[in-house]
N, C-alpha and C positions, 0 to 999 in steps of 0.2 A: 538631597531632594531630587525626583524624579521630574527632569524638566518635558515630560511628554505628559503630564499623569491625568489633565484636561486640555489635551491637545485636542482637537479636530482631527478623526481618519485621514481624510486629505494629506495634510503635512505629512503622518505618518508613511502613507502607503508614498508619497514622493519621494521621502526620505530613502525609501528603498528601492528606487527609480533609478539613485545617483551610480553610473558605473565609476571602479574604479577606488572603491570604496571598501569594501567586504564587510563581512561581518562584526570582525576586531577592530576595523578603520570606522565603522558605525558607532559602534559602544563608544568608545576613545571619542570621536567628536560629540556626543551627544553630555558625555562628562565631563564635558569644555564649554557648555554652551548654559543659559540660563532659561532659552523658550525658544523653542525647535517651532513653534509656528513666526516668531518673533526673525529668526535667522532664515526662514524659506522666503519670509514677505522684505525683509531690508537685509539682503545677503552682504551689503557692502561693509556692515561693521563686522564679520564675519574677520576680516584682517587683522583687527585689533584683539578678536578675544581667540582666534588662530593662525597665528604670524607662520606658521611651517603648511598651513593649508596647498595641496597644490594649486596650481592654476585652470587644469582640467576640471578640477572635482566645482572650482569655487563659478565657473563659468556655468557647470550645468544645475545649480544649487540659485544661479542669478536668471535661470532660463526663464522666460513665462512659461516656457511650453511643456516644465515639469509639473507645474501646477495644475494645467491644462489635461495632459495625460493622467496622473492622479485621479482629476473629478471622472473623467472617462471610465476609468476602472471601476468606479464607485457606482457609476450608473448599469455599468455591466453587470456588478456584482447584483448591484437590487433587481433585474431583472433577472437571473440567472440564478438568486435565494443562495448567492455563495455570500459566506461572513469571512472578514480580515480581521485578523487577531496578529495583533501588536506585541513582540517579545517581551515589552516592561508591563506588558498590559496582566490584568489577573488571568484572566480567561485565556491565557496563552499556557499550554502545555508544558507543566513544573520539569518533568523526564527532558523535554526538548530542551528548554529553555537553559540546561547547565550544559549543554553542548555548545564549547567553544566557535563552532560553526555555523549554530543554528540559523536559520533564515532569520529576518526581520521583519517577514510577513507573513506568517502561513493562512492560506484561504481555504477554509472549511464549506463542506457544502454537503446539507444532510441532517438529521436528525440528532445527532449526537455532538453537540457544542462544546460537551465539557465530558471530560474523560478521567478525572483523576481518581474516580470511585471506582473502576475498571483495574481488573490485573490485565496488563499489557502482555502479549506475546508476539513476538514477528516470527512468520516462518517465509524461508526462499528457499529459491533451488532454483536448476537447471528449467529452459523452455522445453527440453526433447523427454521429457519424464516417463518414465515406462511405469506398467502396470504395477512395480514395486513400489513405488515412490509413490503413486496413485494412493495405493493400496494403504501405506503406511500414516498419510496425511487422513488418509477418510479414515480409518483406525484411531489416530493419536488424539484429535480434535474432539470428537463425541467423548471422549472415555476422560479428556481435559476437562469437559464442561459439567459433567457428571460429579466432578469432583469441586469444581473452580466453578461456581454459575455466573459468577463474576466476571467469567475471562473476555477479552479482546482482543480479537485477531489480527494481525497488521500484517500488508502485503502488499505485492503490484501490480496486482489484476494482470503479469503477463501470462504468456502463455505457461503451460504445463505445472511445477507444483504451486504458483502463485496462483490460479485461479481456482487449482483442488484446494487449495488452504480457505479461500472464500466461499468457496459453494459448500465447504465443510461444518463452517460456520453459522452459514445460512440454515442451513438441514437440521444443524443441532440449537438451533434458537439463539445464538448468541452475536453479539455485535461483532461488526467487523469494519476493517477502514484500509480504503485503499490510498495508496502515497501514487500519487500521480505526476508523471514527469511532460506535462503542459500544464496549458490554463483550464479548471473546471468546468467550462461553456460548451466541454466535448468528454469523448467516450475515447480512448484506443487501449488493444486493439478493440473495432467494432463489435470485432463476434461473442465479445463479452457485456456488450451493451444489457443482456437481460438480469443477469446478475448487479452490475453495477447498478441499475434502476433496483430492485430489488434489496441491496446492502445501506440506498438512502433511510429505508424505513426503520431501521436497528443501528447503523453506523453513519459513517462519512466518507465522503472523498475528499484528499489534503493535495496540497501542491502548495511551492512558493512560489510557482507563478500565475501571474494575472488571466485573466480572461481574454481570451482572443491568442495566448502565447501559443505558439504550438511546439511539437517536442522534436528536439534533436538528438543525438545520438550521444552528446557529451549531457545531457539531462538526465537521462536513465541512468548515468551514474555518481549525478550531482544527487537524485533523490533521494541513492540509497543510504544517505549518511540520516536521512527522517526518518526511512523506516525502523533505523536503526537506531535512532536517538528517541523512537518516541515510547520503546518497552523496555521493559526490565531486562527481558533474554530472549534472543535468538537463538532461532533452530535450524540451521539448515539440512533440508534434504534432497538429497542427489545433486552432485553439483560436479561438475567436469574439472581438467585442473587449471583450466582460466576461465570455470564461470562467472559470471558478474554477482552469482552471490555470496563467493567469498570474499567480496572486496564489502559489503556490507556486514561479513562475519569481523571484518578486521577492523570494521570501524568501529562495531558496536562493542569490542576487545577495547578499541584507544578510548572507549567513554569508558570503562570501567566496569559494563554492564555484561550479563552472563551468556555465553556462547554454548550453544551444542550442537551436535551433528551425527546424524543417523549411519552406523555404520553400514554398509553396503554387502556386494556380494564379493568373491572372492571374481578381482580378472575385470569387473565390471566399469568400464572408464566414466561412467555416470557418476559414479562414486569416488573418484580419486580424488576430488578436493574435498568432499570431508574427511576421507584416510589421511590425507595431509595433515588439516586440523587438528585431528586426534594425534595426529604421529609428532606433532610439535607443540602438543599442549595448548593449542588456539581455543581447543574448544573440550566440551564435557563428553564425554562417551557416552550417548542416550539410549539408554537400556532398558529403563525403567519408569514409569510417569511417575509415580509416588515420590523417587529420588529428585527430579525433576522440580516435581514439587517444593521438596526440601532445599536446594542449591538456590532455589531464588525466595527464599525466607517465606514464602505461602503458608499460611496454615490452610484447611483442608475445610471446605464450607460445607454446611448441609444441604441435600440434594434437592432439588427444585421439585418441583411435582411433575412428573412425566406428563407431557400434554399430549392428545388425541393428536393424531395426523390430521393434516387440511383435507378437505374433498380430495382439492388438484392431488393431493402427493398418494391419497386412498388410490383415485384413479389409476396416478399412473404406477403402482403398485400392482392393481390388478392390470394395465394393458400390459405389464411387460410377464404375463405369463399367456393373453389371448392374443395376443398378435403374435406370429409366428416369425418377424422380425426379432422380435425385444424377447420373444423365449431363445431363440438362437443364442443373441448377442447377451444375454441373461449367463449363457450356458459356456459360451466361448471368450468373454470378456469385450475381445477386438474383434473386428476383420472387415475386410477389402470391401469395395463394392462388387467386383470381383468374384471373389469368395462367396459371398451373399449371394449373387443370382444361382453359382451354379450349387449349393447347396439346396437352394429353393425350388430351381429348375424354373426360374424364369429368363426373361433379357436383362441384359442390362441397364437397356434404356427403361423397362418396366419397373426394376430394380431401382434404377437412379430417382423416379419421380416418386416411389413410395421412399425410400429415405429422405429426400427432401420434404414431403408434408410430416412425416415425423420428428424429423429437424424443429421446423418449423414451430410446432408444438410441444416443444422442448423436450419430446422424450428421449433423443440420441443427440449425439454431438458427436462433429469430425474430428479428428488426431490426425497430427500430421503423416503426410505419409500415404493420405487416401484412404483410411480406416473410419471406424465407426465403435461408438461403443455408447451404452446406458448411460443417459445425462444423469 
């Protein structure tokens, strides 16, 4: 018997309040207990039906102020249209949910509640992404969804192939979901604020933590075990040989689920952790989308109807052949502000403020580095 199954959110989301606890120390007590709102409200028979309970766990389980905190969240979450979805609960992600790890709360915020009629994909890689890796994600994605209309992109909005993997998404019509390492009441980084607003209307933004958390640097590598638990296969592209997303290539290996990784250039250290990969069997040698296909049991959907570009995207179609900015940067890929003036034969400062209202207007985006290139 499922002792949560008309539990009240509250107990729930407390429940996942207690430190000191984990995930497996969560399941374990809750398969001990008969009414998980029953033991948050009179913690004290708590003794009798868990004699090896510790004493830290059982003090903050007897807190008011876990209950207290709890409703807090609840009120965040309804002002902020973020939803808590409960591991035993239906509406909790079936992918996630056999990850011995998984959170005990994931908080959903977005248009896409339920996702099991979706084929899953995660792709990651390195923040310093070069115009290969660029090149490869805006390549792989349309040419996926052509085939998959069904598919779901999973990622972490950081910088470089995580956020080509979302705007790829976005471009080709299909959902996407960001795994966020704070609470959904915010955006990081910022400068992706317009996509993320953007991926609400087709997908969602996930995190296990609350509203108001903010992110630490031991987070970004607690999420990746979601991104990674929440699809069938990961893809990593470009990744260094300690980037952060071979540590989400090796988790999504220990769930059982399918790994691949683009192979790179010869010499290029952007690529030497997926060479690794490949060179130890971690992961699939990704050559081919078709094979791709095949190695995570897809069969192969019929194609969506090609729809009409939006105004916006007609637009900035045609500005980036009449503005003599966005035909440069059309023509060169990247480059400098620098570069730009003296190509143009202006200032720099004249230079710096028409990049910025093109910014602006979403037609170019920075790269790191001081660069510039076609949003």
């Amino acid at each position: 018997m499922n002792p949560t199954a008309d539990t009240p959110m509250r107990y729930k989301v407390a429940l996942s309040l207690v430190k000191g606890m984990g995930a497996k120390g969560t399941r374990y007590f809750l398969n001990h207990i008969e009414s998980l709102e029953d033991a948050l409200l009179h913690p004290q028979q708590l003794r009798l039906q868990l004699p090896r309970l510790s004493e830290s766990i059982l003090q903050q389980l007897s807190s008011t102020a876990l209950l207290a905190e709890a409703d807090r969240i609840l009120e965040a979450c309804e002002r902020e249209h973020i939803v808590p979805h409960f591991y035993l609960d239906d509406d909790y992600p079936e992918l996630l949910y056999q990850c011995p790890d998984a959170p005990i709360i994931l908080y959903v915020r977005g248009s896409l509640q339920s996702w099991e009629h979706l084929r899953g994909l995660s792709i990651v890689g390195t923040r310093n992404a070069t115009s290969y890796g660029r090149t490869t994600v805006s390549y792989l994605i349309p040419e996926l969804a052509q085939r998959i209309p069904s598919l779901l992109i999973t990622s972490g909005l950081a910088y470089g192939i995580d956020i080509q993997a979302h705007r790829s998404a976005l471009e080709a019509g299909i959902s996407t979901i960001a795994v966020l390492a704070h609470g959904l009441d915010m955006v990081y980084p910022a400068a992706h604020r317009r996509e993320a607003q953007q991926m609400l209307e087709r997908g969602a933004w996930v995190s296990e933590y609350a509203p108001g958390v903010k992110a630490h640097p031991s987070s970004f590598l607690a999420r990746n075990r979601i991104i990674a638990g929440l699809t069938k296969g990961t893809i990593v592209i470009e990744a260094g040989g300690k980037s952060g997303a071979l540590s989400t290539a090796h988790l999504a290996q220990d769930y059982d689920r399918e790994v691949f990784a683009v192979p790179g250039r010869v010499g290029d250290s952007m690529s030497l952790g997926c060479h690794q990969l490949i060179e130890e069997s971690r992961a699939h040698l990704l050559y081919d989308i078709d094979e791709l296909i095949t190695e995570l049991g897809w069969s192969r959907e019929e194609r969506s109807p090609r729809k009409e570009p939006s105004p916006a995207l007609a637009h900035r179609a045609s500005a980036s052949y009449s503005h003599p900015i966005l035909r440069l940067l059309d023509e060169q890929g990247t480059m400098t502000l620098d570069e730009l003036a003296r190509r143009l034969t202006t200032t720099v400062a004249a230079m710096s403020d028409q990049l910025f209202e093109l910014e602006l207007e979403g037609l170019i985006e920075a790269q790191p580095g001081g660069a510039y290139r076609i949003a």
